[in-house]
N, CA, C and O of each residue as an XYZ file, in Angstrom:
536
protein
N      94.330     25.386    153.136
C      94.252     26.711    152.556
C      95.611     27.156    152.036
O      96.744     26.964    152.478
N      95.135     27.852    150.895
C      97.143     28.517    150.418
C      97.220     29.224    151.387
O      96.378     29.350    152.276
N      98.488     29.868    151.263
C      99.287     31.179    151.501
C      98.665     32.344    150.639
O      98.188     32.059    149.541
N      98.655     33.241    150.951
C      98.405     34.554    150.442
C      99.953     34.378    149.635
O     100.870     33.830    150.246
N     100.135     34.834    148.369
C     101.556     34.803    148.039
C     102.171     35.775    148.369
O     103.281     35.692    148.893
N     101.352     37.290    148.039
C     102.182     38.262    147.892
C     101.221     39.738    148.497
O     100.129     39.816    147.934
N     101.338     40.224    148.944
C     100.766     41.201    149.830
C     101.256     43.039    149.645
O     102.440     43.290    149.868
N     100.639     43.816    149.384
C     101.345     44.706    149.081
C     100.719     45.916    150.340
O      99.573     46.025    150.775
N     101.792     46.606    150.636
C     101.372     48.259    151.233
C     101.610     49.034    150.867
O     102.778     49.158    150.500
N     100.642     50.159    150.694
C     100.853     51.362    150.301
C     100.495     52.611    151.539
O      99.341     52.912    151.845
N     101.375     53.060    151.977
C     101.377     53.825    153.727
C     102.307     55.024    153.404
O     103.239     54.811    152.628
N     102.169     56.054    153.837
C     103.055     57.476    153.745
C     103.866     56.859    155.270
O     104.884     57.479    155.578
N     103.577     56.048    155.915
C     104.110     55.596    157.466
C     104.584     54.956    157.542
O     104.006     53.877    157.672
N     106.345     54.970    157.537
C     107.040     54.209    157.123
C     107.247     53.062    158.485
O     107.537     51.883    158.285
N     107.085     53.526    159.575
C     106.406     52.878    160.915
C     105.693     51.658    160.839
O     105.942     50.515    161.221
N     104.481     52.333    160.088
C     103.516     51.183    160.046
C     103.836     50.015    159.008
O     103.611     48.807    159.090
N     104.425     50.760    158.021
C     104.936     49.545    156.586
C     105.910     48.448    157.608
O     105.990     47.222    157.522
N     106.387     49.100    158.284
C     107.966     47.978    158.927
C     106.988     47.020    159.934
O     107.352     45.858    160.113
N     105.873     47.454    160.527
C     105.480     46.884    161.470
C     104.733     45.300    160.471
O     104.944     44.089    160.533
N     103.875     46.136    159.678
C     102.726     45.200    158.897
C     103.751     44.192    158.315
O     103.425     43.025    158.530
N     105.008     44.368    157.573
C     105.636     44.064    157.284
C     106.897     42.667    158.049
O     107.185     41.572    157.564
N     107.279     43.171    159.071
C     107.380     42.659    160.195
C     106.517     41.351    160.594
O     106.775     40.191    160.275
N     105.267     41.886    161.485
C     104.603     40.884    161.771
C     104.338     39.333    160.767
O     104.120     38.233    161.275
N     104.439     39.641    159.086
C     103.978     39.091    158.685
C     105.336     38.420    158.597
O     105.151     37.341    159.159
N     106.568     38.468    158.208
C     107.493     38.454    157.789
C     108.036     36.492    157.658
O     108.331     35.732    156.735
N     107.921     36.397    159.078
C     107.904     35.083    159.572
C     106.718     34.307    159.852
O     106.715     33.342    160.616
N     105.370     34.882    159.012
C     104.435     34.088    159.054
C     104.604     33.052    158.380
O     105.654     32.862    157.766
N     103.147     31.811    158.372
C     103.125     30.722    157.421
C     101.950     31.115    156.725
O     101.347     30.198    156.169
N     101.310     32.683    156.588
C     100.663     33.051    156.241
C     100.625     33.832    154.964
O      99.715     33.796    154.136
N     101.521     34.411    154.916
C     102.212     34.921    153.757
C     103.662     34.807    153.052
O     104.529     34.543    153.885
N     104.121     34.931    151.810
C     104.795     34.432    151.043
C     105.625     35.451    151.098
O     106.685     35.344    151.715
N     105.251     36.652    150.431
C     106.024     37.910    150.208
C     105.312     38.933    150.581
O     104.083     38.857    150.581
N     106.051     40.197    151.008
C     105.061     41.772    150.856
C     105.929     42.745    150.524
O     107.057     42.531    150.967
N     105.820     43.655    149.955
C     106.443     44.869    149.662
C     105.409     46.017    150.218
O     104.213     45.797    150.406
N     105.991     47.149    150.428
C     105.347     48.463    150.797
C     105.983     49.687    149.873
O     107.197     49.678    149.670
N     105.305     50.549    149.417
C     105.214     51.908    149.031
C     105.297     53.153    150.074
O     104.520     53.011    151.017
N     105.945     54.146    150.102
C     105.805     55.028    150.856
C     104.825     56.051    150.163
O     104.209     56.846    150.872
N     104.666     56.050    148.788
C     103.948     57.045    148.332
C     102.736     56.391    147.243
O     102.931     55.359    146.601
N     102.017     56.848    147.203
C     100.309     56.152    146.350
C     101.126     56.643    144.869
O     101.242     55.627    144.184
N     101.648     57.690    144.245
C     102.086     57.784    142.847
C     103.426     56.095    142.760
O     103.333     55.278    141.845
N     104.113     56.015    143.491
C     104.897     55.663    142.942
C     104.316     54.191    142.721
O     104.647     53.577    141.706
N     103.157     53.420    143.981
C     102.487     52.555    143.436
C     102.005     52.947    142.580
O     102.231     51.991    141.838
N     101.346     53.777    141.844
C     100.541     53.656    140.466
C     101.796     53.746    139.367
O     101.520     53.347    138.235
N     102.700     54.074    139.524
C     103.626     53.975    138.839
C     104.115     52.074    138.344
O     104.178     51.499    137.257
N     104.364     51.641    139.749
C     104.421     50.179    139.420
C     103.623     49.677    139.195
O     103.951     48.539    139.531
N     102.159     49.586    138.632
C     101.028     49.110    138.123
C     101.122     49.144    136.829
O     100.985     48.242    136.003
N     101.536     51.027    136.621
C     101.143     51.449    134.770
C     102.289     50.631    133.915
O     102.225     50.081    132.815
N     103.504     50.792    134.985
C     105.125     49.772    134.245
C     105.115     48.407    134.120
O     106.021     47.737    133.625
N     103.748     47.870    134.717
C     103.954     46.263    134.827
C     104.640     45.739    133.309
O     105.563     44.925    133.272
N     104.127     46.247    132.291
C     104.590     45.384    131.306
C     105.995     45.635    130.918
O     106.539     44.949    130.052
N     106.639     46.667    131.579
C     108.316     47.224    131.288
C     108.452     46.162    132.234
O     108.898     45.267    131.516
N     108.326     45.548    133.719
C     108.813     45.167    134.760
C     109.048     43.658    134.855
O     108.237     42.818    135.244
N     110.317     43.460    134.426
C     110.360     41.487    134.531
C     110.205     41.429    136.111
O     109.493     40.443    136.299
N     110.475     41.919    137.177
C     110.022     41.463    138.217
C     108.512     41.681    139.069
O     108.232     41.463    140.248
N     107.632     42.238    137.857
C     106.277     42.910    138.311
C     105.232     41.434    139.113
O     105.091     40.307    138.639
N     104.812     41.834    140.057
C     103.626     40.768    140.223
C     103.043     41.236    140.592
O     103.264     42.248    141.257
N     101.334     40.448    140.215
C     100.099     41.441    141.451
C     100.017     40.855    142.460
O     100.152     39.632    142.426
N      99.874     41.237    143.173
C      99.405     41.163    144.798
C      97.870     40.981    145.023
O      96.916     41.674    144.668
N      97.964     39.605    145.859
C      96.999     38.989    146.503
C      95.948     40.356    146.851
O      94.803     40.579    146.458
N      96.495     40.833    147.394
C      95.621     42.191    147.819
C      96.434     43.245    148.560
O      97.399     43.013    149.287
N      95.824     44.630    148.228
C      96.606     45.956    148.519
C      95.615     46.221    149.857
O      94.420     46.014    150.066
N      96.803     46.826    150.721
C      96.348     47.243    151.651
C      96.546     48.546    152.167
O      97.576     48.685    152.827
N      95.911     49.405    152.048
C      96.073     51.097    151.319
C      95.472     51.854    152.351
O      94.357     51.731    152.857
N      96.814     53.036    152.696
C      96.069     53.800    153.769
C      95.367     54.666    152.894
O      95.638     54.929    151.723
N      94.079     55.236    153.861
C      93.103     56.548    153.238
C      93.801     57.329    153.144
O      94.203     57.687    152.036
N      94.261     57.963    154.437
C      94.757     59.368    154.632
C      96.370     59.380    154.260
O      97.255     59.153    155.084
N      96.594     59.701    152.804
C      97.713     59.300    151.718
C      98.314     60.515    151.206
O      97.882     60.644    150.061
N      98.990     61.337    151.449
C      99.765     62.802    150.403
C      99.644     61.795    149.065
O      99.577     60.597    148.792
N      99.666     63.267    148.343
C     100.028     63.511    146.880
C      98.643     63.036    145.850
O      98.192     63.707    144.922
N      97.941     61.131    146.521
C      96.861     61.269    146.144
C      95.926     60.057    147.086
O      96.074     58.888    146.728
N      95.269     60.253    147.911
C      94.435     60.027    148.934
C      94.048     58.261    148.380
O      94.154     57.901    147.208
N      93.720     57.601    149.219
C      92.649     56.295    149.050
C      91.755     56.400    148.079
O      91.762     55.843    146.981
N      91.130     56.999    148.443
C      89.912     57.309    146.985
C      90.496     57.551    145.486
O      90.246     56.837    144.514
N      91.421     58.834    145.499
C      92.207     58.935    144.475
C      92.723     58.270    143.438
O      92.508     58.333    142.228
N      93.613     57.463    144.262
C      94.742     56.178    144.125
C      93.429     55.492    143.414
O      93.266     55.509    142.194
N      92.571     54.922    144.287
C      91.916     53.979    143.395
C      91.273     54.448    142.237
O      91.414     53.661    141.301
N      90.764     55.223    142.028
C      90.295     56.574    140.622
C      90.804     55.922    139.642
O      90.209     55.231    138.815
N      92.484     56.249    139.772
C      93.732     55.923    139.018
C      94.154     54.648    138.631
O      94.505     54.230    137.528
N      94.033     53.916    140.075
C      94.014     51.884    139.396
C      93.186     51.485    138.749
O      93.515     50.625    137.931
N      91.541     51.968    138.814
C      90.864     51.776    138.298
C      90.672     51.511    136.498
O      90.088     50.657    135.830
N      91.761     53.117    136.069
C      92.196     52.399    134.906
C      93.163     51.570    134.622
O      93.457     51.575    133.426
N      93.827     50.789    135.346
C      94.813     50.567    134.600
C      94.249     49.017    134.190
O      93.557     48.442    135.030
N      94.526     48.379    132.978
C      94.460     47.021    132.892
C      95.394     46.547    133.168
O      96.516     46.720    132.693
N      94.874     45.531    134.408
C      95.782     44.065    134.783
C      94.996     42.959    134.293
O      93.819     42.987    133.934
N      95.916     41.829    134.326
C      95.170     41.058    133.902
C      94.074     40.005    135.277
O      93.256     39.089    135.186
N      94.522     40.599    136.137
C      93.806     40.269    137.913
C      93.351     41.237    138.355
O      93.959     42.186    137.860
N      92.522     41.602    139.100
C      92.306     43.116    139.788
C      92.156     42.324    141.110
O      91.287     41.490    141.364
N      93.423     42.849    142.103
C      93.844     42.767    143.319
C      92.708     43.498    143.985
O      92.279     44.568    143.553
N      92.096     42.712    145.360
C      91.206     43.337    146.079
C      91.661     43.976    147.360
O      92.454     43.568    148.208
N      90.933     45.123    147.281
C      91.896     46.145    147.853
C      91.290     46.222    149.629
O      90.265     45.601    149.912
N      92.053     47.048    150.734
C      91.895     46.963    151.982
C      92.445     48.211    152.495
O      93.597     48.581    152.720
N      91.396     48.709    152.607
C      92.029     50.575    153.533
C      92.240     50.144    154.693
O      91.702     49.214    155.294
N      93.282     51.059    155.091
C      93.823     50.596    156.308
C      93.208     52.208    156.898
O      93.173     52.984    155.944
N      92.786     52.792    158.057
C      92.535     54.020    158.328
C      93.116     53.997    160.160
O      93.534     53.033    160.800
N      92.937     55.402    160.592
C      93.470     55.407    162.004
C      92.341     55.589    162.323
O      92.099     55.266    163.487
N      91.063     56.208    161.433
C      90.188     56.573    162.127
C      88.775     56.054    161.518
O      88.600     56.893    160.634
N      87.913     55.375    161.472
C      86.542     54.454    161.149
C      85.266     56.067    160.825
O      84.213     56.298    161.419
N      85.941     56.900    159.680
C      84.847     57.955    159.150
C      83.470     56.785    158.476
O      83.609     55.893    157.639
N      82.353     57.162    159.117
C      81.547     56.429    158.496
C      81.076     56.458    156.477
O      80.755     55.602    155.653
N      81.295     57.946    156.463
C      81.098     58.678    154.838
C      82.532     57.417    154.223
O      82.227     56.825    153.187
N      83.345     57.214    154.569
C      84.180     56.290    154.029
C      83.922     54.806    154.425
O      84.338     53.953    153.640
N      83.417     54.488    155.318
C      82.744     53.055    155.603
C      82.288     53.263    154.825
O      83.022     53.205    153.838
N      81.017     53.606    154.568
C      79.722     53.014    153.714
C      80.656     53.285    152.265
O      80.786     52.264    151.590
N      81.256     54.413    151.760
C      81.442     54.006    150.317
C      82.529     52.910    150.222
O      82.701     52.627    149.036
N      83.200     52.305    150.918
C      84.416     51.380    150.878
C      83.184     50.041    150.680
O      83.348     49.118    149.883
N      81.971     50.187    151.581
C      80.975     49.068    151.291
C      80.101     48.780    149.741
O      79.341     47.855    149.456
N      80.676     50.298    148.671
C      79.467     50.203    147.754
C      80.613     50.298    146.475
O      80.266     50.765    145.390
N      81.938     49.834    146.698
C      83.091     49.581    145.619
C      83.177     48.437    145.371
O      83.107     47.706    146.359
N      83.296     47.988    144.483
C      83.505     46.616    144.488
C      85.032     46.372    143.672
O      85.084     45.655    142.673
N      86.232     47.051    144.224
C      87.519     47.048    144.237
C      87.507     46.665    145.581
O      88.197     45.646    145.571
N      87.072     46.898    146.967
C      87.564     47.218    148.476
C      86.702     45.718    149.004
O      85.580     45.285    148.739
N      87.647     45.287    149.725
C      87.027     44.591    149.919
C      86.530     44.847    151.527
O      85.729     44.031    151.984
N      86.970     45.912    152.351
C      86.373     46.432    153.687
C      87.599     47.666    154.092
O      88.678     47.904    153.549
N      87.044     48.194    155.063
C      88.198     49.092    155.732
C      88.184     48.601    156.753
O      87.308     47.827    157.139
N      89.319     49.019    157.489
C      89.267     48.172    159.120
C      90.666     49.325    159.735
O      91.437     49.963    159.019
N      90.630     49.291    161.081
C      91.387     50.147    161.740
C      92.946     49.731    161.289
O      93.255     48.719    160.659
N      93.947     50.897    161.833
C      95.185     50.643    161.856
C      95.373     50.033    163.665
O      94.842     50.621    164.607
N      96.133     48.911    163.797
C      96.940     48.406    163.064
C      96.454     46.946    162.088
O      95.395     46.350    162.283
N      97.448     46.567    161.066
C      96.793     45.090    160.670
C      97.196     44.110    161.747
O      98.189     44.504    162.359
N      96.592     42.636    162.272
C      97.049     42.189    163.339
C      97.251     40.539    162.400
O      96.440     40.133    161.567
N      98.244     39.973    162.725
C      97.762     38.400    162.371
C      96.768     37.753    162.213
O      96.548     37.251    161.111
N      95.709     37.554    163.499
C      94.306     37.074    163.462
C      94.014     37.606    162.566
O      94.089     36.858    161.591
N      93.563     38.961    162.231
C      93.285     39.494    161.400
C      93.394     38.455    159.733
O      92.384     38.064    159.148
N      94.134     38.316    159.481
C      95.694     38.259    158.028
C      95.051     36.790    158.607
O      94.606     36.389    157.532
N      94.837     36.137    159.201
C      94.163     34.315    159.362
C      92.685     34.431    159.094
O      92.075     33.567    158.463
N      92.102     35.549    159.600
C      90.585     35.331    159.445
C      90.402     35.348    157.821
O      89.755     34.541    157.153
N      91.270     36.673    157.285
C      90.824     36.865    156.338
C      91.394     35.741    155.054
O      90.845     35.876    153.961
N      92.310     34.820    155.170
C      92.827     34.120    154.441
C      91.846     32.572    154.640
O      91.839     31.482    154.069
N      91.181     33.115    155.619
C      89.672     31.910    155.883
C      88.518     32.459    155.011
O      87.665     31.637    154.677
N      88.386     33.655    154.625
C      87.013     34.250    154.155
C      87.065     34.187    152.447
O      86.218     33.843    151.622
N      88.403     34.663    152.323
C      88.172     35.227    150.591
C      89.209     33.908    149.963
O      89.962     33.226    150.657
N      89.008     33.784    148.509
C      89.721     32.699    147.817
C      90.987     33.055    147.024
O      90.948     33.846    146.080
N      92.003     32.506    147.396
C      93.044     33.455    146.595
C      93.462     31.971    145.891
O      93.131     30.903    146.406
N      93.981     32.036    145.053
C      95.026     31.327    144.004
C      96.209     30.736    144.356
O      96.927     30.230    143.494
């Protein structure tokens, strides 16, 4: 199986970015990750990709719900337009399992699930067993 290459977070919790970040850091599981503290300034590095010689997409975003300025749902509203030439499959990260957000995270077909905070390794192995990355 590859490596996930590149992994992205988007978290107002700068806690949790160091942790997810962290854990993975010295995996053989992943390549690279970057984190966002704020959902604009990721949509910002999406809309600039083509200004950005160092732009890449990410294997998959892993996006808290509960987000200032513009929420999980929001954020995706907003990626939704943007053209890439990949559309990264996305992963809410939440503290709390609202079912009204289960079931619609189940009827997007950007998300590929929500799952509790924190992300764990097993986790980041199961899922690099399930979906096909490049």
């Amino acid at each position: 199986m590859n490596n996930f290459k590149f992994l992205l977070f988007i978290d107002d919790d700068q806690a949790s970015n160091y942790y997810h970040e962290y854990i993975l850091k010295d995996s053989d599981i992943v390549d690279e990750t970057r984190s966002f503290l704020s959902s604009s300034e990721a949509l910002n590095y999406f809309k600039n990709a083509s200004e950005n010689k160092d732009f890449k997409i990410p294997d998959l975003i892993f996006l808290d719900l509960n987000i200032p300025e513009l929420n999980g749902w929001e954020f995706l509203e907003e990626f939704n337009k943007i053209n890439l030439m990949q559309q990264p499959k996305i992963i809410f990260l939440s503290n709390s399992m609202n079912p009204i957000d289960k079931k619609s995270a189940e009827e997007n077909n950007l998300v590929l699930e929500l799952i509790n905070k924190p992300l764990t390794i097993e986790y980041i192995k199961n899922l690099k067993d399930r979906i096909d990355i490049n």
